[in-house]
Steps between C-alpha positions, in 0.01 A plus 500: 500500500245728383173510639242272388140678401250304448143591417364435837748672667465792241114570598565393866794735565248806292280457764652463791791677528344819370378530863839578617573802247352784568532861257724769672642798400784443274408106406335241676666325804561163565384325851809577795416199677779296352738693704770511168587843346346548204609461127368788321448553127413813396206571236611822280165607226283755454181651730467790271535638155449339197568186645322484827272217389818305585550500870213371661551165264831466554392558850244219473717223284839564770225466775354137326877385436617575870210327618522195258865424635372514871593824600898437573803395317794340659349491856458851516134754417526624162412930520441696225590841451275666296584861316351686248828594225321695253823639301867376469622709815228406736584112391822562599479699841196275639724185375807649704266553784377127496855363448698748737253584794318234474713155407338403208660269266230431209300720285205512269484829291258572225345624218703784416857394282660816612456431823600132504838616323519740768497308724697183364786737509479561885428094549811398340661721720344401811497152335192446619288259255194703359219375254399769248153485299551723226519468115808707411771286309768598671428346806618177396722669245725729509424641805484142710696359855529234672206600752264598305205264338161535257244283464292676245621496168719781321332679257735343218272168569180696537483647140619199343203302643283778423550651217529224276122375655364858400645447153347202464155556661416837393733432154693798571726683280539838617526644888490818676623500844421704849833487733576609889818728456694292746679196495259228474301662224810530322581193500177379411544694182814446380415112504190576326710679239722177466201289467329652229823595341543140488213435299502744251216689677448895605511705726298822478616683769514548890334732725708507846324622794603530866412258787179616658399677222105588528439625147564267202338773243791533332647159433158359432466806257783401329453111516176549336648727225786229437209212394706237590383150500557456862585782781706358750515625854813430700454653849349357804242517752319809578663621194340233300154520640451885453666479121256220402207641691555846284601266186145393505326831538736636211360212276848360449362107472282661213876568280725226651560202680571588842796228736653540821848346559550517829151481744493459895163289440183421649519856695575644239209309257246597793612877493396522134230269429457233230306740288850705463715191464277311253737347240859634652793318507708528823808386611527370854739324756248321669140407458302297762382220265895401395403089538802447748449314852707806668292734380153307541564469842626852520197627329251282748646647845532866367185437438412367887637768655436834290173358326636639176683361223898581485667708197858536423547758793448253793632187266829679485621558852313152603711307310847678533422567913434100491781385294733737726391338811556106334846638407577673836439147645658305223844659589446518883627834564341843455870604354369649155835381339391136588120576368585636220707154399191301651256709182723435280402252200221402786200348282180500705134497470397854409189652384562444137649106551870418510699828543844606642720783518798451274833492619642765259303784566248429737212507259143279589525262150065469481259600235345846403112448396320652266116542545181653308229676657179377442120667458290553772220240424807257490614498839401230761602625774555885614881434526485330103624811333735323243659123387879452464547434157914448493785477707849431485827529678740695282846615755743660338808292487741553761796643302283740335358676838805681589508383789822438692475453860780677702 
């Protein structure tokens, strides 16, 4: 029977057990005194690049999960492995270092699709059971196995929560679009294309750039030129914040609306500023005031112990690191085979309310949110950057995925 977590013993565990973690190098290690080897789970993001704002909150919401569930799973210290995978064939050699050299059975890789995929392929192999935070299709698609699962939704469900909101809000009827040349961007596009295809509405065009690109001259050149009603931007993170920060010194707000599909947040929000984000639309996996118990109680120890409010990038390992660890004890064994069947269809108490990951393809069935930035003088609070405004859980159905587990 799954572990029971109750409120108290969420803030108690927060505070107490963080005593017996301390930071290392390569992840932070779990208390020897209970004599049991460890089970380790290895962490996979990014310290560096365009991404780099991600690893010290993953670091932060693994760290808040381990310590929420007592600091051990089936009798035994949980240890996490923590490596920095900033490209496809680092994920793959520091995940063959974890599972090979150093017995680890579970795995948490993110942001990065190409890398997930890269590494799903060496899981399934390995059949090891990994949990993959990226946005790419494909990763419950086509590209799917039995060991791999997502919690954040594909982009497929992203634009259709999105888009439609921008329509309506900012009474769209033509877009231009800025893309990352990879994977995820693609993706994001082509189900923008659908979208508006869908409704009888334009697109302008599409300026593609590569990830960690510094100088958005050219697309925003171009995105101005196009006088669309709207110019959406479909990248992420660092890639975001320096595209809308040179948006707004190019005077794009002063031709078109300006929306983000796919955000990373509050860090994010702070990095720019309401004065930037006045008015924008943005598309989000999490946002701390969801009204869900999970996440209110989530939202009040992160709080405790970092004395900050969480975003998406510590929300997203928290939850998946936590839900591992129920199902690791639900099925008794730390035999991924056997946890893999114990996540199956396994509703729970996530961050966003009732969620699971499906049977079919391993997807998280929960809501994508919608939110709109507000004015400066509006906030009430430094972290009050925006309200949701919609959300809605739209999964592709499972025989249109592709996915066919082996």
């Amino acid at each position: 029977m799954a572990k029971k977590i109750t409120r108290r013993t969420f803030l108690k565990n927060s505070a107490l057990v963080g005593a017996s973690l301390g930071l290392a190098s390569g992840g932070f290690l779990p208390l020897r005194a209970w004599g049991a080897e460890p089970l380790r789970i290895m962490i996979g993001t990014t310290f560096s690049g365009a991404y780099a704002e991600t690893g010290d909150y993953v670091r932060k919401g693994t760290q808040l999960a381990v310590e929420l569930f007592g600091g051990k799973v089936l009798d035994r210290p949980i240890e996490i492995i923590e490596r920095d995978v900033p490209n496809p064939s680092e994920g793959v050699k520091k995940a063959q270092e974890a599972v090979e050299k150093l017995g680890a059975k579970f795995m948490f890789v993110s942001p990065s699709s190409a890398t997930v995929l890269a590494v799903m392929e060496y899981v399934a192999k390995q059949q090891v059971l990994l949990i993959g935070a990226a946005g790419a299709d494909e990763i419950t698609g086509k590209s799917c196995n039995r060991f791999t699962f997502r919690w954040p939704v594909a982009t497929w469900s992203a634009i259709r929560e999105v888009v439609p909101r921008i329509i309506d809000v900012y009474k769209a009827k033509t877009f231009y679009t800025i893309t990352p040349k990879y994977v995820f961007g693609e993706d994001l596009l082509r189900n923008t294309q659908e979208v508006l295809a869908a409704r009888g509405l334009k697109l302008l065009g599409n300026s593609d750039h590569p990830m960690g690109e510094s100088d958005f001259s050219s697309h925003l050149t171009k995105a101005m030129a196009a006088k669309a009603d709207c110019v959406l931007f479909l990248n992420f993170g660092g890639d975001t914040t320096n595209a809308l920060k040179q948006a707004t010194s190019f005077g794009l707000n002063k031709v078109s609306r300006i929306a983000c599909v796919w955000g990373s947040g509050l860090t994010q929000m702070k990095a720019l500023g309401a004065k930037v984000m006045e008015g924008i639309i943005w598309g989000l996996q999490y946002f701390y005031k969801i009204e869900s118990p999970g996440n209110k109680q989530f939202v009040e120890a992160f709080r405790k112990k970092f004395n900050e409010t969480p975003n998406y990038l510590a929300a997203n390992p928290f939850t998946n690191i936590l839900t591992l660890l129920q199902c690791i004890e639900r099925a008794k064994t730390d035999e991924p085979i056997k946890v893999v069947q114990a996540m199956e269809d396994y509703e729970y108490e996530g961050l966003t309310g009732k969620e699971k990951f499906r049977a079919c393809d391993h997807q998280a069935v929960k809501p994508y949110y919608t939110l709109q930035c507000k004015a400066p003088d509006a906030m009430k609070t430094p972290d009050d950057f925006a309200d949701i405004i919609g959300s809605s859980t739209n999964i592709q159905p499972c025989a249109d995925t592709g996915c066919k587990f082996s």
